[in-house]
C-alpha positions as CSV (number, residue, x, y, z in Angstrom):
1,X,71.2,107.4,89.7
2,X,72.6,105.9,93.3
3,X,76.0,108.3,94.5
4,X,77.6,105.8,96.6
5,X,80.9,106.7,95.6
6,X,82.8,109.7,97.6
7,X,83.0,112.3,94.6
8,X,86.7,113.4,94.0
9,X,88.5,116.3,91.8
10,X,91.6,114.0,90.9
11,X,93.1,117.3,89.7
12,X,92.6,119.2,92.5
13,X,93.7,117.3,95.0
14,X,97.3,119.2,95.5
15,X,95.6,122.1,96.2
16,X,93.2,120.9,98.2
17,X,95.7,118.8,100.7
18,X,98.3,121.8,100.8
19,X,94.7,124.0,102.9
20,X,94.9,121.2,105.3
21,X,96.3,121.3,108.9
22,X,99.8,119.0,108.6
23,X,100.7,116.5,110.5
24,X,104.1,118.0,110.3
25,X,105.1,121.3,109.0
26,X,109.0,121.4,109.3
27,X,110.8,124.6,108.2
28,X,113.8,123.8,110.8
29,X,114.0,127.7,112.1
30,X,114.2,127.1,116.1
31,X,116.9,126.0,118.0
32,X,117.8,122.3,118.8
33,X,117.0,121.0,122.2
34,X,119.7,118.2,122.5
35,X,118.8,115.5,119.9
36,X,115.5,117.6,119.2
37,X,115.4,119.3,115.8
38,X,111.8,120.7,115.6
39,X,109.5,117.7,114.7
40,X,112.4,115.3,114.4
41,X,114.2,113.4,117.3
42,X,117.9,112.6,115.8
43,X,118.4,108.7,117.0
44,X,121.4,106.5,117.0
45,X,120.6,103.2,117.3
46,X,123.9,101.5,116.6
47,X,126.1,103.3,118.7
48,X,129.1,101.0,118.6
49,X,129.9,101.2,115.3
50,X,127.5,104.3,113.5
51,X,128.7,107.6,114.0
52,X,127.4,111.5,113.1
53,X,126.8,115.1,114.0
54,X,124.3,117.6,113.7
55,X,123.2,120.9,114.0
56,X,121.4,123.9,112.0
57,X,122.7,125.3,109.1
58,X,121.8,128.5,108.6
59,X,123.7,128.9,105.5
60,X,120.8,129.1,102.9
61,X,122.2,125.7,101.4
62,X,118.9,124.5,100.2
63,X,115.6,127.3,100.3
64,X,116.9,130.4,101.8
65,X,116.6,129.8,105.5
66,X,118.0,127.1,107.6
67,X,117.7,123.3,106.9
68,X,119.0,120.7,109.0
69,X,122.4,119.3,108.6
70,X,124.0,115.7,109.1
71,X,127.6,114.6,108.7
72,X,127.5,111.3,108.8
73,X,130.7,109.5,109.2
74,X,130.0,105.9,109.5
75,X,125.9,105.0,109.2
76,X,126.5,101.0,110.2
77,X,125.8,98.0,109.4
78,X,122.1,98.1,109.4
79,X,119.6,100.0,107.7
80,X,118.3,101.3,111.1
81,X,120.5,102.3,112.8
82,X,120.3,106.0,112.0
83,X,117.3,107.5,111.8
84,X,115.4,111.1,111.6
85,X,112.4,110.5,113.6
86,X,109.0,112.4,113.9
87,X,106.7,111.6,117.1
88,X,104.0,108.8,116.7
89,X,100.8,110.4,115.5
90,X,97.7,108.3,117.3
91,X,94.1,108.6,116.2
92,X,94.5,108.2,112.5
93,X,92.0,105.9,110.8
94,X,92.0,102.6,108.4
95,X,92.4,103.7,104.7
96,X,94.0,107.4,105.2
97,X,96.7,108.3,103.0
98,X,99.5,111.3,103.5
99,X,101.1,113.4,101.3
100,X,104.8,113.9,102.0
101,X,107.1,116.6,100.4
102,X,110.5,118.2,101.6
103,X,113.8,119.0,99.9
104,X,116.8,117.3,100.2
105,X,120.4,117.4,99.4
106,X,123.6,115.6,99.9
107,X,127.7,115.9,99.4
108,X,128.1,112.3,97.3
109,X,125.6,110.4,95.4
110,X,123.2,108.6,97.6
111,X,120.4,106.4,98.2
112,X,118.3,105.8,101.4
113,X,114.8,104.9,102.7
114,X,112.1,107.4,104.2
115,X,109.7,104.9,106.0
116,X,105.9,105.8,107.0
117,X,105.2,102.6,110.1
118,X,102.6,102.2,112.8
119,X,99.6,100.9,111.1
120,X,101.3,100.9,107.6
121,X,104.6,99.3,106.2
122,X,105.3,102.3,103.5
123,X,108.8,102.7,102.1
124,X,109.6,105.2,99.4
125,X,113.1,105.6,97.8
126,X,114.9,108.7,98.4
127,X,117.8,109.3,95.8
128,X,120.2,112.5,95.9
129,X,122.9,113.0,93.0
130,X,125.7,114.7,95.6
131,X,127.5,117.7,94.7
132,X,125.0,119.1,96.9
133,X,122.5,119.2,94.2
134,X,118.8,120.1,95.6
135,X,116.2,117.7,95.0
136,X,112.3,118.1,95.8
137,X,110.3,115.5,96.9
138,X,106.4,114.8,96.9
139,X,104.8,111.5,97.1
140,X,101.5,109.8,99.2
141,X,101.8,106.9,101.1
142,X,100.0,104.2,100.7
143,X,96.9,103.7,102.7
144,X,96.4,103.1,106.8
145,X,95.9,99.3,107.1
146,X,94.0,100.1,110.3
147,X,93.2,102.3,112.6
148,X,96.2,103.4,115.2
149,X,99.3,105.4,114.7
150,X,101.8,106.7,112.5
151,X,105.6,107.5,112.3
152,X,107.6,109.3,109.8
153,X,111.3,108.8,109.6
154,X,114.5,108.8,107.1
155,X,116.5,105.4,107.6
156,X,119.9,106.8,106.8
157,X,122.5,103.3,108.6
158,X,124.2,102.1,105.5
159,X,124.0,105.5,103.5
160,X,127.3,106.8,102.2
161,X,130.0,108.8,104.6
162,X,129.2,112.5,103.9
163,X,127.2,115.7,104.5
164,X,123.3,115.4,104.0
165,X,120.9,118.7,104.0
166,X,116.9,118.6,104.7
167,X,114.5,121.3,104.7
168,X,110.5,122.3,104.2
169,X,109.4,119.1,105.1
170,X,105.5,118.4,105.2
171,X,103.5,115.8,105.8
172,X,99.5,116.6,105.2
173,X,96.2,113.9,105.7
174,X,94.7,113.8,102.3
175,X,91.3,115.3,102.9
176,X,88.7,113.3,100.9
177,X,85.5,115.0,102.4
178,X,87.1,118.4,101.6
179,X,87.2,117.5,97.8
180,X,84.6,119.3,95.7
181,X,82.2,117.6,92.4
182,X,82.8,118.5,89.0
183,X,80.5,120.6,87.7
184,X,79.1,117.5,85.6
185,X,78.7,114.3,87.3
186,X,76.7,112.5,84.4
187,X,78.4,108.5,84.7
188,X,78.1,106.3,87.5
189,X,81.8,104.7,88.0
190,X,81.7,101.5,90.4
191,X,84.0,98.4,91.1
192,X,82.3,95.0,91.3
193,X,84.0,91.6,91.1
194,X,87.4,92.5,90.3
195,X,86.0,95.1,87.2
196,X,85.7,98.7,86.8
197,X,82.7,99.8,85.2
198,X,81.5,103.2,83.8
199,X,77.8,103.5,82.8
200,X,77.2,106.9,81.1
201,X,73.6,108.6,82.0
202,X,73.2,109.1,78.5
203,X,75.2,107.4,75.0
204,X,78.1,108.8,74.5
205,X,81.0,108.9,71.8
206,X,84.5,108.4,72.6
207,X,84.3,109.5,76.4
208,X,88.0,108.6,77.8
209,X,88.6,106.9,81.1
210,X,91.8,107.3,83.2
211,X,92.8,105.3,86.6
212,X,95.1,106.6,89.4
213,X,96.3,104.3,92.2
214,X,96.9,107.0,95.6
215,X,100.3,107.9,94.4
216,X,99.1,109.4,91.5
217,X,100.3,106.5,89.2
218,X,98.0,105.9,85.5
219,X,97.2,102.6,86.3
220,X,94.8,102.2,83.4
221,X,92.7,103.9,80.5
222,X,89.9,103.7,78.0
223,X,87.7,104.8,75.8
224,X,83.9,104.6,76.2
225,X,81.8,104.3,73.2
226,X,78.0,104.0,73.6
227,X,76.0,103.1,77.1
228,X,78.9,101.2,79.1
229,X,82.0,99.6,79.3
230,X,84.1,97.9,81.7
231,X,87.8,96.6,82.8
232,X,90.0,95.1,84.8
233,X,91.0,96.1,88.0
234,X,93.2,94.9,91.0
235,X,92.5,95.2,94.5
236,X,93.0,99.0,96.0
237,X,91.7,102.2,96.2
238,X,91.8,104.3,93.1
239,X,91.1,107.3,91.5
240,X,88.6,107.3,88.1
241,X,88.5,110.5,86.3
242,X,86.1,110.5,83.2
243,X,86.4,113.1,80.5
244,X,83.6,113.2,77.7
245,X,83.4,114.0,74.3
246,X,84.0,117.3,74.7
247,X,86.7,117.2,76.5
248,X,85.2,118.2,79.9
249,X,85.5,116.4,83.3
250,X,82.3,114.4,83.5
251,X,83.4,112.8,86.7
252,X,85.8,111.9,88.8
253,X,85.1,109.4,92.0
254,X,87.0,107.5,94.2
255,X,86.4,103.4,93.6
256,X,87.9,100.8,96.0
257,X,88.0,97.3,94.6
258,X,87.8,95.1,98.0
């Protein structure tokens, strides 16, 4: 039976990604230089009208050490115009997703935009309940569109007057090649023509079938009952984990429906 799928453990990807060098690995524990907090750059791009200040705290507001503070007093008009900034990150290839976590926390109920851009338009939703209430955060991007660079940054213009907290933030490649088989790799998952299919080496009864998109999402599921089955799929890249009758991981592969 052919193996042209990469082999992935869905389950152990977490774990897998956290043993990975990081792009960025943010704890905020040295001194700013000027704008520079670590791996950020603190940017104002609207400096007629948006309006903050920033420093260390060292106060043990979020995990026990120091996080990096904002008071923002005006943010603007536009959704730009302030902005927490890593470096671009060059070399990175078509198709690569990043996991991003950190913790976050805020003075008034808010909602604002961390942004992955370069050769990827990713937006994810950051929203903090105020009363300086700790949230954690861990999400992937979606994938590289092509090969180039990266930036990560949180678009804070139009976000609510107030005080704002960050802290332990990471962002890691997810390592596909570092992935390890199931023990049991006995069906041969494939797309082909906008369909999913799943041929077991052998007949089976009531095998189940369950589809991931890269952020983790169930996207789909079935049962498999006999020598094959097949559904629908939408373009992406996806995750197939197939659990047999016994309730053991049979397989679990990587599929990307073109």
């Amino acid at each position: 039976m052919k193996k042209n799928s990469l082999v992935l453990a869905f389950l152990l990807v977490c774990c897998v990604t956290q043993a990975q060098t990081a792009l960025v690995d943010e704890e905020f524990n040295d001194a700013p230089d000027g704008n520079r907090f670590g791996a950020f750059s603190l940017n104002n791009y609207q400096t007629d009208i948006a309006d903050w200040s920033y420093e260390i705290d060292n106060f043990a507001k979020i995990s026990g050490d120091n996080s990096l503070y904002l008071n923002i007093f005006n943010s603007g008009t536009e959704w730009w115009a302030l902005q927490v900034r890593t470096d671009e990150f060059p070399g990175q290839t078509w198709k690569d997703v990043f996991e991003v976590s950190f913790k976050a926390a805020s003075s008034v109920a808010t909602a604002f935009d961390f942004k992955a851009e370069g050769e990827m338009n990713f937006n994810y939703r950051v929203e903090l309940p105020g009363a300086e209430t700790v949230r954690d955060f861990k999400f992937r991007t979606a994938p590289m569109d092509r090969d180039g660079f990266i930036v990560f940054f949180f678009a804070l213009g139009t976000a609510p007057a107030g005080e704002y907290w960050f802290d332990a933030f990471k962002v890691v490649k997810v390592d596909e090649s570092a992935i390890a088989s199931p023990e049991t790799d006995a069906f041969d998952v494939y797309c082909f023509d906008g369909r999913l299919f799943v041929h077991p080496e052998n007949p089976v009864n009531n095998a189940k079938i369950k589809v991931f998109n890269v952020l983790g999402q169930e996207v789909a599921k079935a049962n498999i009952s006999g020598e094959k089955t097949d559904l629908p799929l939408g373009k992406g890249i996806y995750l197939v984990s197939v659990t047999d009758e016994s309730g053991k991981t049979a397989a679990v592969k990587k599929v990307i429906n073109q």
